[in-house]
N, C-alpha and C positions, 0 to 999 in steps of 0.2 A: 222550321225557322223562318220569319219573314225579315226578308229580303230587304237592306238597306236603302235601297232606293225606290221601293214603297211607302218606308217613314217616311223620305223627304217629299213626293210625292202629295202623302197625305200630311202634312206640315202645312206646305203651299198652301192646301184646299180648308181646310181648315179655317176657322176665327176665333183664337183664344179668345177674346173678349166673350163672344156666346158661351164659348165653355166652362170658363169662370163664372159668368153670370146666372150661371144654373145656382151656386152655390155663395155667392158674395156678391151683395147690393152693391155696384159702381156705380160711381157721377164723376161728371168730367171735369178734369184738372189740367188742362192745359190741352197738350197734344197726348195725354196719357188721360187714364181712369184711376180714380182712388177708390178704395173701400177699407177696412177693417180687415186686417190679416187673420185667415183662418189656423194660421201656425202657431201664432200666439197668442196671448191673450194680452188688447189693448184697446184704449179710449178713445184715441185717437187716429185717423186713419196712415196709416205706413205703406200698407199694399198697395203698389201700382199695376197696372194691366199697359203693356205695351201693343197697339193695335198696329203701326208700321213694322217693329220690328218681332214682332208675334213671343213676345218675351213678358214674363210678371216678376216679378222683385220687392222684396221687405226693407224696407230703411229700419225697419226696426228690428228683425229675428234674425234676414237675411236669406232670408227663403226664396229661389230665384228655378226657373226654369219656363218648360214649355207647355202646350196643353195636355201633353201625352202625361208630363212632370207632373203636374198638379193634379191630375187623376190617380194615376198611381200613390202618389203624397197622401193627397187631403182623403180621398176614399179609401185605400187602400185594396186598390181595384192590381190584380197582376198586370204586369206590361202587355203579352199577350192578349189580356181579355180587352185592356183599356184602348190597344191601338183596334182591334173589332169593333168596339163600341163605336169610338171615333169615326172609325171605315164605312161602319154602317149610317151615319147621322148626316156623313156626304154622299152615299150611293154607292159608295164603293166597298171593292171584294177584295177580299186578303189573298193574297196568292202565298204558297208554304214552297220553299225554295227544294229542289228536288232533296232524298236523304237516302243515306244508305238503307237496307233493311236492319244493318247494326247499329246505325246512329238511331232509329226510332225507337228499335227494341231497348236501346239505353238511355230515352226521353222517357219510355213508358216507365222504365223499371222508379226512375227516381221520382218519378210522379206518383207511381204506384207507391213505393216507399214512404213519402212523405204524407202521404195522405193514409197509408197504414197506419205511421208514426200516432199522427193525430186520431186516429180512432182507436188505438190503445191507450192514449192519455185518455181520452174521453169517457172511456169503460171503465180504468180502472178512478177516475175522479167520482164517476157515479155509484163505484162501489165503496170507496174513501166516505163519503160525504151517507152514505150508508149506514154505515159502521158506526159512525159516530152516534149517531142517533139511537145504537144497541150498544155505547161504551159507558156504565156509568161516572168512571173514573176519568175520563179524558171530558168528559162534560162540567163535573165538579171543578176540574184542575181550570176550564174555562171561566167558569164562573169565579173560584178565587182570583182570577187576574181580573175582575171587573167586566167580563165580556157577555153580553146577552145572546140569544138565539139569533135576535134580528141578524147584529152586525155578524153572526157565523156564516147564517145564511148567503149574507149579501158580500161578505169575500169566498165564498165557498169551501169554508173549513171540512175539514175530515179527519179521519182515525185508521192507521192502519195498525191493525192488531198485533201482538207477538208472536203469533204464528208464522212459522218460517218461509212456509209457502201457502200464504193466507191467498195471493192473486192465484190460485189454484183453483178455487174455487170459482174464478172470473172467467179465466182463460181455459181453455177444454186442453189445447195444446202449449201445457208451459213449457214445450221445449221449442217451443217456435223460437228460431233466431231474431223474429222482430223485439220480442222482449227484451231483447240484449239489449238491442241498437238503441228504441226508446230508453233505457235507464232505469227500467223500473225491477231488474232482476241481475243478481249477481251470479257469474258462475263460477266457483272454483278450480283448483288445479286439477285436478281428480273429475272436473266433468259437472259437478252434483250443482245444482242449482239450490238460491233462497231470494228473499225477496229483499229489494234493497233497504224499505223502509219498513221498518218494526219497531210499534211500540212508540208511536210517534203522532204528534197532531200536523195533518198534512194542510201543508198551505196550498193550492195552485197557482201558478206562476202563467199571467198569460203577455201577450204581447202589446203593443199598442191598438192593435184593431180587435184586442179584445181573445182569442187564439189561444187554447190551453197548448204551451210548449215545454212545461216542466213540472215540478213540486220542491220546495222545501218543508221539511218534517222538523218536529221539534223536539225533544224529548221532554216526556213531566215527571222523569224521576231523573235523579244524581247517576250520571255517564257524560261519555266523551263518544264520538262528538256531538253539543250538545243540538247543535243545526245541524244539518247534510241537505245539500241539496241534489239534485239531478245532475249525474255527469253529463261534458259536452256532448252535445247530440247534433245535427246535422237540422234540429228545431230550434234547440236551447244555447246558449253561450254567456255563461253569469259576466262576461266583461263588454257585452252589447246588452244588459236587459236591469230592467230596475223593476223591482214588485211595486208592485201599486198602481204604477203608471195610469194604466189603462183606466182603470176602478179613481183615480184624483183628478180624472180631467176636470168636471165641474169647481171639485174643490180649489183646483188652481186657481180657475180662474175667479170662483170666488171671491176666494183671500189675497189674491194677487200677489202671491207667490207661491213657491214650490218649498216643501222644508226636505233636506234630504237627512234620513235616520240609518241607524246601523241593521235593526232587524226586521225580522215579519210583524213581529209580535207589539214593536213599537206603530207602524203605520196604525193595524188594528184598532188599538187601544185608543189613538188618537184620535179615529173614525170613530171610535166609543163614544168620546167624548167633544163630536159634534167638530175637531178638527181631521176637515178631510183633505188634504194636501198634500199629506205624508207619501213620500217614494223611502225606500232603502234599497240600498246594495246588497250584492248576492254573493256575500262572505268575499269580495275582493277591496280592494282599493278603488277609488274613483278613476277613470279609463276616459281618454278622450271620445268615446262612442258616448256613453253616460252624460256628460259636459256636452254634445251635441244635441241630445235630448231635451235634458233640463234646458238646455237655451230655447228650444223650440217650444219649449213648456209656459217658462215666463221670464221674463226680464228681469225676475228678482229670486235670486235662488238664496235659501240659508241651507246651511251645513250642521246638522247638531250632533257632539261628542262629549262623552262622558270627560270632565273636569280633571281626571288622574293623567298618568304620563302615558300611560297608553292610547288616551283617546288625541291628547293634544298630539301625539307622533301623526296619529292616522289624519288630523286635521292637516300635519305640515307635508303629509302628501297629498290632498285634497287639494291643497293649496298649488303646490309646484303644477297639478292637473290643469287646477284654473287660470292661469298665466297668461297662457296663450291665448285666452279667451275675454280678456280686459277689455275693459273700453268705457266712454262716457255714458252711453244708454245701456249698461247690464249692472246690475248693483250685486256682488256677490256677498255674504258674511258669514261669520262663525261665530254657535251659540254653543257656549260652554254651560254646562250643568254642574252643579255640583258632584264631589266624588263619588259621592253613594246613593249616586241616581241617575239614570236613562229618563227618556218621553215618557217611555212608559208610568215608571213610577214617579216619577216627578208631577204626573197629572193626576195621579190617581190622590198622590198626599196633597196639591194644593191646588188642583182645579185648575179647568184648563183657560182662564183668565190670568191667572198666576204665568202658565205657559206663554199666552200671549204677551204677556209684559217681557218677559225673559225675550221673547223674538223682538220686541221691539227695539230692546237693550243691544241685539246682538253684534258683537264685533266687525267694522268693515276688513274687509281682505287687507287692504292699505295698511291699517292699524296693527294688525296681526300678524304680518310679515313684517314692520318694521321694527315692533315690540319683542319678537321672537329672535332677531337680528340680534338689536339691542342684547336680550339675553345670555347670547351666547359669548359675549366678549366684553371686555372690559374697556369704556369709550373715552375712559379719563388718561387712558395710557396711546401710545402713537402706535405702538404698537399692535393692542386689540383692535384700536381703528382701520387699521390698514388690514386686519386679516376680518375685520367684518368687512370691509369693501370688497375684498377675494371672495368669503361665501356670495356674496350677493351680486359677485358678476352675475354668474349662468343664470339667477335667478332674472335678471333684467333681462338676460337676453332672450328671454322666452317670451317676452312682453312685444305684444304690438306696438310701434310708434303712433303716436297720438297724446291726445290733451292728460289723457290720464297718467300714463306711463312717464311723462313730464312734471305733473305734480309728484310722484310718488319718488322720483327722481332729484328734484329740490328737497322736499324732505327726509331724504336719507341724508342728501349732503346735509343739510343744516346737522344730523345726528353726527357726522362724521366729521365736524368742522373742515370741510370743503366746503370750495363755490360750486354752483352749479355746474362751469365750466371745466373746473377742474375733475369734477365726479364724471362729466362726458369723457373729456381724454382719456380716465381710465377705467372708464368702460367699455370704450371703444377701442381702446388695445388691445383686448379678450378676443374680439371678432366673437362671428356665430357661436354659439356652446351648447348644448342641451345640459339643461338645468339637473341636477342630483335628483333621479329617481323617475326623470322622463325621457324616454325613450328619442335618440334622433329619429325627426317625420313625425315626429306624434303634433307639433305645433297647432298653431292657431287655423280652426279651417278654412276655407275661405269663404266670401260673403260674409265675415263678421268683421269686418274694420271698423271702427270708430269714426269719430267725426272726419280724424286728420286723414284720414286712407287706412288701406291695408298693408301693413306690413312688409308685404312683398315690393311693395312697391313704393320703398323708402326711398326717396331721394338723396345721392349723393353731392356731394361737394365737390368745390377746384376749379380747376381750369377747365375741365370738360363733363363738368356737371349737368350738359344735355345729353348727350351719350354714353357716359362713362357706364359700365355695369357690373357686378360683383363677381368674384370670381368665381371658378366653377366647381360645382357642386357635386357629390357622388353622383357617379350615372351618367352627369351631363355630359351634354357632347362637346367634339374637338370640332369647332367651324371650319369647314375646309378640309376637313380628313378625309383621302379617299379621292381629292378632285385632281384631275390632272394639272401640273402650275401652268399648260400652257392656255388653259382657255381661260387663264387669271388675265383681264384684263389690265397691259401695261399700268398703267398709275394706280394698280390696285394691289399688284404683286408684292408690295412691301409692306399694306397695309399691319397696323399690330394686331396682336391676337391677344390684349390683355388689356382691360383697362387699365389709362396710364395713372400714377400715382396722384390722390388728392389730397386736398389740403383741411384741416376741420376734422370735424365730426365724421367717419365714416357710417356708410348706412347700414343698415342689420339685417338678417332674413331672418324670418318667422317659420321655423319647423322645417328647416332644411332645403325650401323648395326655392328654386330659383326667381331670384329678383328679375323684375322686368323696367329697362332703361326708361324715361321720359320716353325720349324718342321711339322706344319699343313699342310703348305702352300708348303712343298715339299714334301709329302705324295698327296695331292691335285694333285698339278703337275703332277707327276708320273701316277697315278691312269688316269688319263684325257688325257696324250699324251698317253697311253698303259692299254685300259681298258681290255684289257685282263688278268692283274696280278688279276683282280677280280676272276678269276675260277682255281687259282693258292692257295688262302688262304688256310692256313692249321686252325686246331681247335686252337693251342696254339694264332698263329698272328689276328684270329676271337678274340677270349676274351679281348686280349690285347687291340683290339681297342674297344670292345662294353663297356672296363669299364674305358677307360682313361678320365680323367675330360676334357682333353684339344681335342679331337677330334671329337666332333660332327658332325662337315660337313664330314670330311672323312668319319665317318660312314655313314652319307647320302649318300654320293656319292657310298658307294660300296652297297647299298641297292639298288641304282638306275640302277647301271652297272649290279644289281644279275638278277635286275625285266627284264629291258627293252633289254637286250642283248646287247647295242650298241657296234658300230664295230670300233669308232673313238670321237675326241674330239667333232667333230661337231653334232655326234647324242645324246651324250650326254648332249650338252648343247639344244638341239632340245627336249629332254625327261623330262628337268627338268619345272619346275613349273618354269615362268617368273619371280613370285612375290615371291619366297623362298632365304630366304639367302642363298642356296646354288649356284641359278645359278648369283645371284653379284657376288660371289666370284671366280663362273667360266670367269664371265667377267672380274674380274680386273684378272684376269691371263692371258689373251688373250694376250698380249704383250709378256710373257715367252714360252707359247705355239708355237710360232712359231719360238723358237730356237730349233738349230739342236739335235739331237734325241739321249741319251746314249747309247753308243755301248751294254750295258749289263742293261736293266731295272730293270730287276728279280734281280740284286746283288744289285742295289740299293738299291730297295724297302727292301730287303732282310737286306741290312745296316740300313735303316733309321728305323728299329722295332726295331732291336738289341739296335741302342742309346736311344728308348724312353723304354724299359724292362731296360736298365742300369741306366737309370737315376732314373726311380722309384724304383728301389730296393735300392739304393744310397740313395734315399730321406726316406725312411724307416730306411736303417741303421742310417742313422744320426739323427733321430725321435728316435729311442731306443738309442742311445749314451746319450741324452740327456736327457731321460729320467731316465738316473744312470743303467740302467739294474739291476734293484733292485730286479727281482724274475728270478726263476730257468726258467720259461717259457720265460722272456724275452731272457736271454741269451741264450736259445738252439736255439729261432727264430732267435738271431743273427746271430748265426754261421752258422743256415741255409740261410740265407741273404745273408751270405759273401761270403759263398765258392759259392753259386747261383752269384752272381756279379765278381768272380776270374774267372768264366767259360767264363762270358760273354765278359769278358776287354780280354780273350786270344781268342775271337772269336771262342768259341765249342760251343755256344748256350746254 
């Protein structure tokens, strides 16, 4: 295992600029570098290269990290090897942190495993892809669907026979347990083994870097079920993976978009006929891993669904999937087919120009969520009005604030004769929801905010709409749980533990993760472009933040900056735990992070303590105003409150 403070280490030494530049033409755009995003496919350049804060970032896909990031990313180089590579390009040697003799023999074993896994696909794809070339019936049944040699060749079709233990023949030892664990062999109660796929034209399923990690089989005669694909495997997981993928990257970017289909058999056909863009799903529903994909894919995803009541169902969960993921630069839509026709056959009866037309016609998300709405209620009565404004809370609330979510916002009111304002108040009485058929935490990821911000960091209203922050959230923490009250600093002791009630609009979280205050979130800032104000803290600006209700992440983050030394944004978000609310929130700041840098950090940071010591002394005195200052003790704390708060309004601290 190498040792955490190696990475930072080799962070410092390092120049993302050189390491990106291996791979993306940059010119200089200010205090940053621009290029063309390797993430997505685009004309104009979005990618910046941060060289002070050794940070890169997408305006357009939202693809953000560090040099270690963007190896492992864009190459698909393992962490392991990418930080060697790196280590070695400055001179430096990896040191392996000491291990048990059991921790290594169980680094080998799942290394060993995984890399078995992958040379059992490999074996039995080459005898798949075999087969088919001795099946004359699975070769006919190709050619009636319109499909040539070429394009078999070139997704890797195959044939696994009806023989019950055809991979018998492949493997010398079919009773090896690897067989299991790849998927490619079933064993009964009784012990007896057979083969999972029989009788079937096998697809392989590989990953983004190309990586056979599965099969879907099809069947060409009348049975159930008529797909099957590879159970989960510890390679495979049909709710992370889309066929095609790998085999459409050109065509993305070709056609400049992504189309997503139901089957194998549809991408195929597509690719038959010269559209190659097609991904499908692997017999689930659309998954926020999926919707992470396709965004890094293109800017412009379509969804196509057979025209009957079954396909529009599976559209209006496709839908609720994409929610979270709105905004003014992604255009999502849905292309309805007629009922007695798929991609497939719909290209094959009217040519894939016909197809094109149909995509151009296609449904925006907007459209199709509000028309869908519409349907289900009747708009002419007060009644269906109000209970389409019910379905359609959760559905708003999955939505990022921004320009988009605002338009589609006015235009339901107008549907539901409401004002705009009236449609906020009661949508904003709902609070957070996760939407019918999305998981809480599933939300919008971060780095994808629209124009207005992310989500997370919607602004509130009222009275203390620079500090105010949402309430707390599964998991979150109790500020102040644990401390003892007596190293609470006096004027601090009463402080509130809740944001106090506002006025307006309340703000909304996106996917259940915790909002981050103004104030937070320029604290955050600061701390992340200039981690060195970390070794600057004095004890009084220590306390103030280990006991403010509304600063949790910053305190993570300057525990993080105390631990791990880092020298810049990018080793900090390289240091932070993936899965922690703290490094989302380093993400959705990735777009501010590579604004130009304050001439004077220290007076900043120095300012933005001063406003939050003023504001809770202020909220204290106005706590004893009201409470009549009916004893001798309350009033002497006043006075100590005020003349404390007169120091701080004339900036003597």
């Amino acid at each position: 295992m190498i040792p955490d403070s190696f990475i930072q280490e080799l962070l410092a030494r390092v120049d993302i600029v050189d390491v990106v530049g291996r791979y993306v033409k940059l010119r200089k755009g200010g205090a940053n570098l621009l290029g063309l995003c390797p993430f997505h496919n685009e004309k104009t350049p979005s990618f910046t290269v941060s060289p002070t804060k050794q940070f890169y970032h997408c305006f357009g896909c939202g693809a953000h990290g560090t040099a270690l990031r963007f190896l492992t990313e864009h190459t698909g180089t393992p962490f392991p090897e990418a930080v060697r590579s790196l280590a070695a390009s400055v001179g430096m040697t990896v040191p392996e942190e000491p291990r048990s003799p059991r921790q290594r023999a169980a680094d080998r074993e799942r290394r060993e495993e995984g890399s078995r896994q992958q040379q059992i696909l490999d074996q039995a794809q080459a005898h798949y892809r075999a087969a088919l070339k001795q099946a004359p019936e699975a070769i006919e049944y190709l050619k009636r669907r319109g499909l040539s040699g070429e394009i078999a060749a070139r997704f890797g079709l195959g044939w696994a026979g009806r023989d019950r233990r055809g991979l018998a023949a492949v493997f010398a030892q079919y009773e090896d347990p690897a067989l299991l664990e790849s998927g490619l062999v079933i064993e009964s109660e009784d012990g007896r083994r057979h083969d999972r796929f029989r009788g079937r034209v096998m697809f392989p399923i590989r990953n983004q870097r190309g990586q056979l990690i599965g099969f879907g089989g099809r069947l060409i005669e009348p049975g159930e079920p008529k797909y099957l694909n590879s159970p989960e495997t510890s390679l495979f997981s049909k709710g992370h993976e889309l066929y095609g993928l790998h085999e459409a990257r050109a065509g993305v970017r070709a056609e400049g978009c992504v189309l997503v289909v139901e089957g194998y058999m549809d991408v195929v056909a597509l690719a038959q006929y010269g559209l190659n863009n097609a991904v499908a799903t692997l017999g689930t529903s659309t998954t926020p891993e999926h919707l992470r994909k396709l965004r890094r894919a293109s800017d412009r995803i379509v969804f196509s669904f057979d025209g009957d009541g079954a396909g529009r169902k599976a559209a209006w969960r496709a839908l609720q999937a994409c929610l979270p993921w709105v905004a003014e630069d992604i255009s999502m839509r849905f292309l309805f087919l007629p009922e007695s026709h798929d991609p497939d056959s719909y290209v094959r009866a009217y040519g894939v120009q016909a197809l094109r037309a149909c995509l151009d016609e296609a449904v925006p998300l907007s459209r199709f969520m509000l028309d869908e709405l519409a349907s289900r209620h009747d708009l002419d009565e007060a009644e269906g009005r109000a209970a389409c404004v019910h379905e359609a809370r959760p559905l708003f609330g999955q939505m990022p604030e921004g320009g988009f979510r605002l338009q589609m916002e006015r235009e339901f009111a107008r549907r539901v004769r409401l004002t705009p304002e009236e449609l906020a108040q009661l949508l904003a009485v709902a609070g957070p929801a996760a939407g019918a058929g999305q998981p809480a935490g599933t939300g919008r990821p971060a780095g994808q905010g629209g124009a207005a911000g992310p989500a997370r960091f919607a602004r509130p209203e009222g009275r203390y709409a620079a500090e105010a922050e949402g309430a707390p959230w599964p998991g979150g923490e109790n500020p102040g749980a644990g401390m003892d009250p007596d190293t609470v600093p006096s004027w601090l002791d009463d402080a509130p533990r809740q944001a106090p009630r506002g006025s307006g609009r309340t703000a909304r979280r996106g996917g259940g993760s915790r909002q981050v205050t103004p104030m937070a979130r320029r604290l955050l800032r600061l701390l992340l472009a200039h981690p060195a104000l970390v070794a600057g803290l004095g004890d009084q600006q220590l306390e103030l933040l280990a006991h403010h209700p509304h600063l949790g992440l910053v305190r993570q983050l300057v525990g993080l900056a105390s631990t791990c030394g880092a020298a810049h944004a990018g080793a900090l978000l390289q240091a932070a735990d993936p899965e922690s609310d703290l490094a989302r929130a380093i993400q959705d700041l990735s777009t501010e992070l590579m604004a130009q840098d304050l001439p004077d950090p220290q007076a900043e940071w120095d300012d933005a303590l001063r406003a939050i010591e003023r504001q809770t002394v202020q909220e204290q005195c106005d706590r004893l105003i009201e409470s009549g200052l009916a004893t001798e003790e309350d009033r002497r704390r006043y006075q100590e409150l005020s003349r404390r708060l007169a120091r701080l309004k004339a900036g003597a601290g």
